[in-house]
Backbone bond lengths (Angstrom), bond angles and torsions (degrees), N, CA, C in turn:
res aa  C-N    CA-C-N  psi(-1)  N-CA   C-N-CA  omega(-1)  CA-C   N-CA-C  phi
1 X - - - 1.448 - - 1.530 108.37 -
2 X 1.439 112.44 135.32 1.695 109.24 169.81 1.420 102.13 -142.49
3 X 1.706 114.20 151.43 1.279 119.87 167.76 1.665 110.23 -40.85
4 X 1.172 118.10 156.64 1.651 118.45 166.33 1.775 91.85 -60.17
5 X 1.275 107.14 -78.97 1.853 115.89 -157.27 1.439 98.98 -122.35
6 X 1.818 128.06 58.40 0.998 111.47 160.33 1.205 136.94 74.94
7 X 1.236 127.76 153.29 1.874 125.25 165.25 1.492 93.85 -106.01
8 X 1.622 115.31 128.08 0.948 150.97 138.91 1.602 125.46 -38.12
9 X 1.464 137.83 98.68 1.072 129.91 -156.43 1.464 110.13 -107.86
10 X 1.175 116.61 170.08 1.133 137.09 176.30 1.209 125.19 -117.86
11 X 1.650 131.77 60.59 0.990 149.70 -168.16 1.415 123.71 -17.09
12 X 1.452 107.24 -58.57 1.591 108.12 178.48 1.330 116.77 -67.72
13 X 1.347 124.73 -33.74 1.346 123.03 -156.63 1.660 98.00 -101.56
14 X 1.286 128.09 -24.38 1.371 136.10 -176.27 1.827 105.33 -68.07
15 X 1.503 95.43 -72.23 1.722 107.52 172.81 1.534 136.79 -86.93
16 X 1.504 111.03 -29.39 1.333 121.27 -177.45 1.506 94.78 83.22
17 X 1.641 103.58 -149.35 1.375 117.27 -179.47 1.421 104.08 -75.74
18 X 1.356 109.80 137.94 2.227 119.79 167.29 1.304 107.64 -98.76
19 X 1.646 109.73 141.57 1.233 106.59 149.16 1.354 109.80 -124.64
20 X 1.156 113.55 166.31 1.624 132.00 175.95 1.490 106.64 -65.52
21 X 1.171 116.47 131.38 1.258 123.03 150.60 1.584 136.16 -110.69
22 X 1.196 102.67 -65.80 1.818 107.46 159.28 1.483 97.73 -163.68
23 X 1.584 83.58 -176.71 1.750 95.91 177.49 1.627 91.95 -85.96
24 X 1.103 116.43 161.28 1.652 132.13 -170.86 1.321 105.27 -124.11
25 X 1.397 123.37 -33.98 1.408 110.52 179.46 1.897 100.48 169.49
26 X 1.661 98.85 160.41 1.319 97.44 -156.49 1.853 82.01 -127.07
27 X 1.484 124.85 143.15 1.567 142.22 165.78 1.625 106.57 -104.89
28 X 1.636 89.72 121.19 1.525 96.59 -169.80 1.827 101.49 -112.56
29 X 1.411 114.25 130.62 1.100 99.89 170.84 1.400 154.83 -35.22
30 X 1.077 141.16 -158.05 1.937 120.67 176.12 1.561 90.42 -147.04
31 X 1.139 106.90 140.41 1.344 123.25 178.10 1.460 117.61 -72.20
32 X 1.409 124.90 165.81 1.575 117.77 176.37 1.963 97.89 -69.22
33 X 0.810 130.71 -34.35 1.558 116.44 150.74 1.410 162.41 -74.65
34 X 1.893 78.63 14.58 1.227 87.01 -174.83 1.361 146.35 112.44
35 X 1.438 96.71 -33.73 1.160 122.47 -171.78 1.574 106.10 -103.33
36 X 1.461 122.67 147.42 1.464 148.82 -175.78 1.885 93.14 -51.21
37 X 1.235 108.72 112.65 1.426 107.30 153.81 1.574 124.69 -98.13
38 X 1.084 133.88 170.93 1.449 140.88 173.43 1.309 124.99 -54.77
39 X 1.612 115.07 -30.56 1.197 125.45 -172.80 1.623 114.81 -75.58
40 X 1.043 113.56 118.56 1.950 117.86 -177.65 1.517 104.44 -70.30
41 X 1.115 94.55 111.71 1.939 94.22 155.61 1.696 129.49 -69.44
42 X 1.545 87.14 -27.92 2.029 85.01 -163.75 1.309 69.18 -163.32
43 X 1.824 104.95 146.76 1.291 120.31 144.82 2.326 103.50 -121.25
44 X 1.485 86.96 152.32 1.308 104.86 -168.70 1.709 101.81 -117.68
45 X 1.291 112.46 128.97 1.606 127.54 -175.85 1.411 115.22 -134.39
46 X 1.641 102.86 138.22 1.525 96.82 -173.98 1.715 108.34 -93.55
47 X 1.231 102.84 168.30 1.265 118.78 178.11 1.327 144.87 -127.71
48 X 1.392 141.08 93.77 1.445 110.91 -157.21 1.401 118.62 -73.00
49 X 1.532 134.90 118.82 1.291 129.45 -171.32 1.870 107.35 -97.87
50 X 1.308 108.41 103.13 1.763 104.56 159.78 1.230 115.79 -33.39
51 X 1.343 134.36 -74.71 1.102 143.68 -147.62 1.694 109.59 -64.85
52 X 1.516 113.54 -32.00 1.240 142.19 -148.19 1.928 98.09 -102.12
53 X 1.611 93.29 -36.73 1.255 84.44 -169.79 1.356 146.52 106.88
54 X 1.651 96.41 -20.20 1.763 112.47 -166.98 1.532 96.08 -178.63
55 X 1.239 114.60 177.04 0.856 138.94 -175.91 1.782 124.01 -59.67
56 X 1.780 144.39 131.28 1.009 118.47 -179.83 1.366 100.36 -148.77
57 X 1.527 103.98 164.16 1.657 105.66 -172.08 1.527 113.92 -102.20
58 X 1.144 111.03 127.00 1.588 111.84 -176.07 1.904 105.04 -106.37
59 X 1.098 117.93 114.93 1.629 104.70 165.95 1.471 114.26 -92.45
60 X 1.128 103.91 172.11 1.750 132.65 -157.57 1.691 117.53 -121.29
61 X 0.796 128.50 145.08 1.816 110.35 156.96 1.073 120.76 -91.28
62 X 0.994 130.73 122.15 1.425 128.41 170.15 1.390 125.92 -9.95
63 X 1.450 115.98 -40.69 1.623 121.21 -167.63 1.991 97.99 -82.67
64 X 1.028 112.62 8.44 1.213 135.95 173.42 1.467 110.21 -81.18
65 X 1.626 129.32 106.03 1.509 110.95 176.70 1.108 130.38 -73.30
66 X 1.706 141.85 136.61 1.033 144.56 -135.59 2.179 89.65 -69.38
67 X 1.352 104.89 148.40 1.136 107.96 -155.18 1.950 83.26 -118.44
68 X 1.338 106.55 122.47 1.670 121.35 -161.65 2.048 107.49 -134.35
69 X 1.633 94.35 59.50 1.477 113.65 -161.28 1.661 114.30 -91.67
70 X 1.175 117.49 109.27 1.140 111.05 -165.03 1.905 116.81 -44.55
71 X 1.403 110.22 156.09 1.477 102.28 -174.46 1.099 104.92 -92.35
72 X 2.147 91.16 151.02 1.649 119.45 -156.30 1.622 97.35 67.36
73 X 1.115 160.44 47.74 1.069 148.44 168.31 1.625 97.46 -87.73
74 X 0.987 118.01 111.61 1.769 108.91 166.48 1.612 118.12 -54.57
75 X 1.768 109.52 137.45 1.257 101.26 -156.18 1.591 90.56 -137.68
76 X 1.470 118.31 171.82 1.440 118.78 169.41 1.445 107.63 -131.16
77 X 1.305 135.88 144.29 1.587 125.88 173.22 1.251 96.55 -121.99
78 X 1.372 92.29 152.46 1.748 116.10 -151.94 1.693 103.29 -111.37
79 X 1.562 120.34 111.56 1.471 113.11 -175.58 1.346 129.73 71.71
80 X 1.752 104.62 17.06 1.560 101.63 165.70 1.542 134.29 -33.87
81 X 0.951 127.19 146.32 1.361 142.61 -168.05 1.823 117.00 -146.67
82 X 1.443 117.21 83.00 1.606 95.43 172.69 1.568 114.62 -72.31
83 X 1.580 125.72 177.02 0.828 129.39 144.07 1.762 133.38 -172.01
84 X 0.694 153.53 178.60 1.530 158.66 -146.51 1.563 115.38 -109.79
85 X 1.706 126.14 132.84 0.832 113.93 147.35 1.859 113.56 -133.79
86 X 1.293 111.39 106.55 1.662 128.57 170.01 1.378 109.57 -64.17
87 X 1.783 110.66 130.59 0.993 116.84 161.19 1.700 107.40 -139.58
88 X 1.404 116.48 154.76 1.249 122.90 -132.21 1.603 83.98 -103.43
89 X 1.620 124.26 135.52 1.226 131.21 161.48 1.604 126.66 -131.23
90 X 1.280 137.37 144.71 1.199 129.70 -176.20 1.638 117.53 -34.96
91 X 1.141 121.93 -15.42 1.453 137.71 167.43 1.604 110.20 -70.21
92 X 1.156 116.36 -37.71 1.557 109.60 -141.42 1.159 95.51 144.58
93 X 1.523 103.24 -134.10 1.512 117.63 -173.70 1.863 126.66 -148.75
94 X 1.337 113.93 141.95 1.653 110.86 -155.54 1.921 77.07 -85.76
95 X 1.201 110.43 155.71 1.497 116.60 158.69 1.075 107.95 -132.04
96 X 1.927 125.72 151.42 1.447 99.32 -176.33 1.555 63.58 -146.97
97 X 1.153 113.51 143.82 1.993 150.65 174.36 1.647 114.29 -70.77
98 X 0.749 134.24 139.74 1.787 134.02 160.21 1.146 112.41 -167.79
99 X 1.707 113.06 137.38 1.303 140.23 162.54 1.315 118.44 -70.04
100 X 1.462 122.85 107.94 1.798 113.14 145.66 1.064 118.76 -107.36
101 X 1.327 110.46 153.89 1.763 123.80 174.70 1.530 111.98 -136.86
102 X 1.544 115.83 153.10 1.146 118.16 -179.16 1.276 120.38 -69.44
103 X 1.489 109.93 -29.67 1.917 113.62 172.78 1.529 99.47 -169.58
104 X 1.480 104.95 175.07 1.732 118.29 -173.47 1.489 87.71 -118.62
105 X 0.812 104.56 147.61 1.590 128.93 153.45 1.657 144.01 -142.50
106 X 1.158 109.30 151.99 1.837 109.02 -170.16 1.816 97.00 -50.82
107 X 0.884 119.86 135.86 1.909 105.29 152.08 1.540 100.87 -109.68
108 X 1.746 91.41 146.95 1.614 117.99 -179.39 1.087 105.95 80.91
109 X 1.387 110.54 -158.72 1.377 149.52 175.53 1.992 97.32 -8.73
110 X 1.336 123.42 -57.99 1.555 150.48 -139.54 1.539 91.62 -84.32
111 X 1.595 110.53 -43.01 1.555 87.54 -166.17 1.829 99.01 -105.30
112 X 1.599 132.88 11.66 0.805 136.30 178.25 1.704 96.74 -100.32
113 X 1.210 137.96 -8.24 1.474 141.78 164.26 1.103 100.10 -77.25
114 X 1.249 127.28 -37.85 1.669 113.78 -165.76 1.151 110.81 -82.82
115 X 1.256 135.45 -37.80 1.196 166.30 -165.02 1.686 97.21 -68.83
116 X 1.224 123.32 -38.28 1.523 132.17 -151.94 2.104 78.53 -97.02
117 X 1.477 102.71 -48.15 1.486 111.21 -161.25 1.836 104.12 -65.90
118 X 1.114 108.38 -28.83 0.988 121.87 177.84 1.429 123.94 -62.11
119 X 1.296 119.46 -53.62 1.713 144.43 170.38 1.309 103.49 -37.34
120 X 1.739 93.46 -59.98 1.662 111.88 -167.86 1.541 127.34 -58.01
121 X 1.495 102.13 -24.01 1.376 123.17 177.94 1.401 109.58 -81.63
122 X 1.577 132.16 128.88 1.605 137.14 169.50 1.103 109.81 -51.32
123 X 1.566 129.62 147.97 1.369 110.87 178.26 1.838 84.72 -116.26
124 X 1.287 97.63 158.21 1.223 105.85 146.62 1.987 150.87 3.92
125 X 1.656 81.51 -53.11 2.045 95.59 171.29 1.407 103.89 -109.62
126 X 1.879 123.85 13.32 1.379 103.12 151.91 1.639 105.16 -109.81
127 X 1.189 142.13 18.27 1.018 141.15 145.46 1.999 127.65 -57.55
């Protein structure tokens, strides 16, 4: 069983303030045989959530660049989405929870430095 489109979150009141912790683990596609290819589907990162209390896992899409944020870095995720996946057991049913978001980012000060660091740097088509 899965939601159609998810629960829709409410960032502040759900998590409070995030910090970064690490990446937790990376999902690599499956080959037409089956077998584990190279290509990442999703990477998954933990988070410390105030509000929450403990620790939580946020995934990523792949087309997402691996996000390498110093720890405790205060962070914001962009377009969270929880949602459900049920599977049926002589009990009832196991449910297991997960967060996606469209991207992580520094909050404050962190992602307005990069942003400045960024400008400052030549790109490419003024070379």
């Amino acid at each position: 069983m899965r939601l159609a489109q998810g629960i829709v979150i409410d960032k502040e009141k759900t998590f409070g303030l995030l910090k970064f912790s690490a990446l937790r683990r990376e999902v690599f596609l499956q080959n037409e045989d089956g077998t584990v290819s190279t290509e990442v589907k999703e990477r998954t990162y933990d988070l410390k959530s105030r509000e929450q209390g403990r620790m939580i896992q946020v995934s990523l899409p792949a087309s997402v660049p691996l996000k390498e944020f110093d720890y405790n870095a205060e962070v914001d995720i962009i377009n969270p989405v929880a949602d459900t996946v049920a599977n049926a057991t002589f009990r009832g049913a196991d449910v297991d929870w997960y967060i996606k978001a469209d991207d992580l980012v520094l909050r404050g000060k962190g992602a307005s430095g990069i942003a400045e660091k960024a400008s400052k740097t030549p790109s490419d088509k003024d070379k």
